[in-house]
C-alpha positions in Angstrom: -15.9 1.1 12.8 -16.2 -2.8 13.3 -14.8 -5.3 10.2 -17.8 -6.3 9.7 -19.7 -3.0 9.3 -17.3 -2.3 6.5 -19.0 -5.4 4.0 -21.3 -4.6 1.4 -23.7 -5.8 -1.1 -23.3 -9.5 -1.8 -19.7 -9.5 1.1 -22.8 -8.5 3.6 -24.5 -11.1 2.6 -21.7 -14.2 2.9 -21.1 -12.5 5.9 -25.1 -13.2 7.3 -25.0 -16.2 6.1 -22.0 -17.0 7.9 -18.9 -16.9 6.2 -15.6 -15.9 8.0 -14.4 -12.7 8.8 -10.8 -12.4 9.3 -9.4 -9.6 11.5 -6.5 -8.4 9.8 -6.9 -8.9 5.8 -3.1 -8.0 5.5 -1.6 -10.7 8.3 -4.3 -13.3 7.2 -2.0 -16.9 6.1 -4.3 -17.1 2.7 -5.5 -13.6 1.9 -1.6 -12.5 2.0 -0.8 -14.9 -0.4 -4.0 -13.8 -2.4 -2.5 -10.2 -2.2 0.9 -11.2 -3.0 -0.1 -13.3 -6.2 -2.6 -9.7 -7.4 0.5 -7.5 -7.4 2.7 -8.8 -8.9 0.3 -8.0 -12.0 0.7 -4.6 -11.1 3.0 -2.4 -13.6 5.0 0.2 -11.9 8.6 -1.3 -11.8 10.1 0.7 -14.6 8.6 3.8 -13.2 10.7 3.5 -10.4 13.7 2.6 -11.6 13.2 6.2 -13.6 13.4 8.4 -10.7 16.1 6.8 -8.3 19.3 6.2 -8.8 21.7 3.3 -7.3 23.6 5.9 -5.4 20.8 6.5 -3.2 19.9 4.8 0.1 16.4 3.6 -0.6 13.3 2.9 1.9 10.3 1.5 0.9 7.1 2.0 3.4 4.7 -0.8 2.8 7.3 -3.7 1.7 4.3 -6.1 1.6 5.4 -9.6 -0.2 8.8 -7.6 -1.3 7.5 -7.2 -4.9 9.5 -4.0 -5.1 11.7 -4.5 -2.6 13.4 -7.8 -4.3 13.2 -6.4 -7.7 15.8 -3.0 -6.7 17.8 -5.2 -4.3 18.4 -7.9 -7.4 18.9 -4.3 -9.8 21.4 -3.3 -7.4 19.6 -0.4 -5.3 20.8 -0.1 -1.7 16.9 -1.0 0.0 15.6 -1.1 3.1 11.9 -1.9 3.8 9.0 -1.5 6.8 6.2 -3.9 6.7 3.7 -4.5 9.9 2.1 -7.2 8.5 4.0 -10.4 10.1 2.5 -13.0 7.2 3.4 -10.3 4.5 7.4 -10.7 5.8 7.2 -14.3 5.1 7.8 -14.2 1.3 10.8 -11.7 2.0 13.8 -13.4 0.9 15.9 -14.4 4.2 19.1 -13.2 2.8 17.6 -9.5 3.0 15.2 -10.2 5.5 17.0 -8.1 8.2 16.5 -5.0 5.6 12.8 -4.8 6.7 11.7 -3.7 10.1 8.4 -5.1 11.3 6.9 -1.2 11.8 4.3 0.5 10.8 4.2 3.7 9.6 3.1 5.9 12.2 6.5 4.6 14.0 8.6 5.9 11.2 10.9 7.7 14.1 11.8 4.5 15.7 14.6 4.4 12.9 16.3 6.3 14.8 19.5 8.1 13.4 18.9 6.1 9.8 18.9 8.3 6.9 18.1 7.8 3.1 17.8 9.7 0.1 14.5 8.8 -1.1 11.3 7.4 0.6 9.0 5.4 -1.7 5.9 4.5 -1.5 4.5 1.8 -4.4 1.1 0.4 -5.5 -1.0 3.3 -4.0 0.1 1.8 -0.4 -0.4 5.6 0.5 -4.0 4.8 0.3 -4.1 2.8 3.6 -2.6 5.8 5.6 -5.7 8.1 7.2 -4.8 11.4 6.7 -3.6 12.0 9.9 -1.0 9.1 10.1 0.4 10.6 6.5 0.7 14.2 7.7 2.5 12.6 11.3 4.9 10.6 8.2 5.9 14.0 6.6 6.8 15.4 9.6 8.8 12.2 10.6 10.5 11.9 7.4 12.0 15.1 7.9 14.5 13.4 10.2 14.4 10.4 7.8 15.4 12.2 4.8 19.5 13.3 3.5 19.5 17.4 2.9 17.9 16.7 -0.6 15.9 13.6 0.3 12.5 13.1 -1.8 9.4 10.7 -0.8 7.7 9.0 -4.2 4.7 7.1 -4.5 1.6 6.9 -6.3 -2.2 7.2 -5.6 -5.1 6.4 -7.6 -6.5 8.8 -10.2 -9.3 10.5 -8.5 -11.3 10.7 -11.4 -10.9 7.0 -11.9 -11.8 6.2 -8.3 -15.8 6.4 -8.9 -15.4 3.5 -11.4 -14.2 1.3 -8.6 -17.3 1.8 -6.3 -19.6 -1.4 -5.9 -17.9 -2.8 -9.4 -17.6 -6.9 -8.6 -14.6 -8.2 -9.8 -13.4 -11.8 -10.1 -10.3 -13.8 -10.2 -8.5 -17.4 -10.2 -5.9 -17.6 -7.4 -4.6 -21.4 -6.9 -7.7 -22.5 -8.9 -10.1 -21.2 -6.5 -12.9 -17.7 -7.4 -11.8 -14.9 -5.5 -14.3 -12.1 -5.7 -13.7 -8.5 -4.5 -15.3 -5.1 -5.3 -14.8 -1.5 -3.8 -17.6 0.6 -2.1 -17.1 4.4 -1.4 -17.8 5.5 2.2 -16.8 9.8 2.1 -13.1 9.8 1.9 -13.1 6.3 2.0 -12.6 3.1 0.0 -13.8 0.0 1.6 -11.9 -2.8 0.1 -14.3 -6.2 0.1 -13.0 -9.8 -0.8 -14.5 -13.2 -0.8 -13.4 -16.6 -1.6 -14.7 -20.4 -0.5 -12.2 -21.5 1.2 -14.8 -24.5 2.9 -18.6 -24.9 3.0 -19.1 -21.2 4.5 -16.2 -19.2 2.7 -14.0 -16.4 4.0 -14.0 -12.4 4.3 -11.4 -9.8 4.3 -11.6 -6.5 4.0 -9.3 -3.5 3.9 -10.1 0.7 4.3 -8.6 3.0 2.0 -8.4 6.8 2.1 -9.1 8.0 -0.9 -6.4 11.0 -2.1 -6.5 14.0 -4.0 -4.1 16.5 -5.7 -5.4 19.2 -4.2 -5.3 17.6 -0.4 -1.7 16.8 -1.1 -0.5 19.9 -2.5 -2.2 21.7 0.4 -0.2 19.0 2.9 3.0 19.5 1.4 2.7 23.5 1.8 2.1 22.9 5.4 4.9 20.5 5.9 7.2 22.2 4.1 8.0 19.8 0.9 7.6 20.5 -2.7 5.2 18.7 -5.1 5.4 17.6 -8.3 3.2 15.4 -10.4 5.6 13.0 -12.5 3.1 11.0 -14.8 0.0 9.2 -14.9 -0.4 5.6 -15.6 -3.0 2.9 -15.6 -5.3 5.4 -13.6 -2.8 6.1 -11.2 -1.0 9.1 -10.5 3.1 9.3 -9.2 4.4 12.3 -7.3 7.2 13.3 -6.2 8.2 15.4 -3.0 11.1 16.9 -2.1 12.4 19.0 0.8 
C-alpha cells in the first residue's frame, strides 16, 4: 500500500489539492518534532517506574524522542534504547546517545550477546509492529531476555479503538493548527495528520495494527511466554510477559 492510498476524508483531499506527502512520518525534520512535543502529554511514566526495578538492565524498543528513555536514565535505571528513525535520535541527549542503536525491531538479534531483564515497550509503540514482525520479536527476545526476563508495554483498549476512527482532532504545535484523525482499515489504524506548513500544507501518515487480548494471549502460548494484564489506563491497556 502506497502513502498516499492511506489518506482519508479531508487528508485525501489536501492531498488532491496538492499538499505534501512525506515518506517517512517518523524521520520527517517537522512532523518528529510534532510527535515529540504530543507525547510528552502522554501519562504512563509512573506506571513504569511500578513494575521495574533499578537493578534491572532495561531496553526500550521504540526510544522515539527519549521521552521514556531520559526520564529512567535521570531516575537512575540502567537503559538502553533502539530507534530507526534517524530525526527521532536527534533530541536523545548526547551523553547517552550511544545507549540507543539506530535498529528497528525486526533486527532485534543484531544485539548480539546483550542481555537485559526487562523489554519495554511504551505509548502503544507495539501498535506499529504487523503481527508478523511482533511474533519474529518474541522469538528474538528469547535470546534477548536474563532467565526470568519480562517484555512490558501497552496497547490501546480495543473497545476504545472504534472511538478513534474518522474522529478529527486538532492541536497548536509552535503556534501553527495541526490536524489529525484515525481511520480503521481491518486490523488496521491509519494514522492521518495535516498541518500548513506553506501555501499547500504538508501530510504524514502512519499504519497501526490494531491489538487484541485475545491475539496476544494466543501469541504468547505459541511463543512460550506468560501473560498478564497489569491495569488499564486512559483507554489503554499494560501487560506484562514473562518467560
Amino acid at each position: 500500500m502506497q502513502p498516499s492510498d492511506m489518506l482519508f476524508g479531508t487528508f485525501r483531499n489536501k492531498y488532491d489539492q496538492g499538499a505534501l506527502l512525506v515518506k517517512d512520518f517518523y524521520d520527517d525534520a517537522y512532523f518528529s518534532d510534532v510527535y515529540n512535543q504530543m507525547c510528552e502529554t502522554i501519562n504512563d511514566k509512573d506506571q513504569y517506574l511500578a513494575m521495574i526495578s533499578r537493578d534491572q538492565k532495561v531496553l526500550e524498543i521504540g526510544t522515539g524522542s527519549g521521552r521514556m528513555f531520559h526520564f529512567l536514565t535521570d531516575e537512575g535505571y540502567d537503559v538502553s534504547g533502539v530507534e530507526p528513525a534517524g530525526e527521532m535520535l536527534k533530541f536523545i541527549n548526547p551523553l547517552y546517545r550511544h545507549k540507543v542503536y539506530q535498529i528497528g525491531i525486526e533486527v532485534i538479534n543484531s544485539l548480539g550477546m546483550m542481555q537485559f531483564d526487562c523489554i519495554i515497550i511504551p505509548a502503544t509503540t507495539v501498535s506499529l509492529f504487523d503481527f508478523a514482525t511482533f511474533e519474529q520479536f518474541l522469538k528474538d527476545a528469547t535470546n534477548l531476555l536474563t532467565e526470568n526476563g519480562e517484555i512490558i508495554f501497552d496497547f490501546w483498549d480495543e473497545n476504545y479503538v472504534d472511538k478513534l476512527d474518522d474522529s478529527l482532532q486538532k492541536v497548536k504545535i509552535d503556534g501553527k493548527s495541526v490536524f489529525y484523525s484515525n481511520f480503521i482499515r481491518d486490523e488496521q489504524l491509519i494514522f492521518n495528520m495535516y498541518t500548513k506548513t506553506d501555501e499547500k500544507g504538508k501530510l504524514g501518515v502512519s499504519k497501526k495494527y490494531i491489538y487484541t487480548e485475545k491475539y496476544l494471549r494466543e501469541a504468547c502460548a505459541k511463543y512460550g511466554y506468560s501473560y498478564a494484564l497489569q491495569e488499564v489506563k486512559d483507554h489503554c491497556k499494560m501487560v506484562r510477559l514473562a518467560k
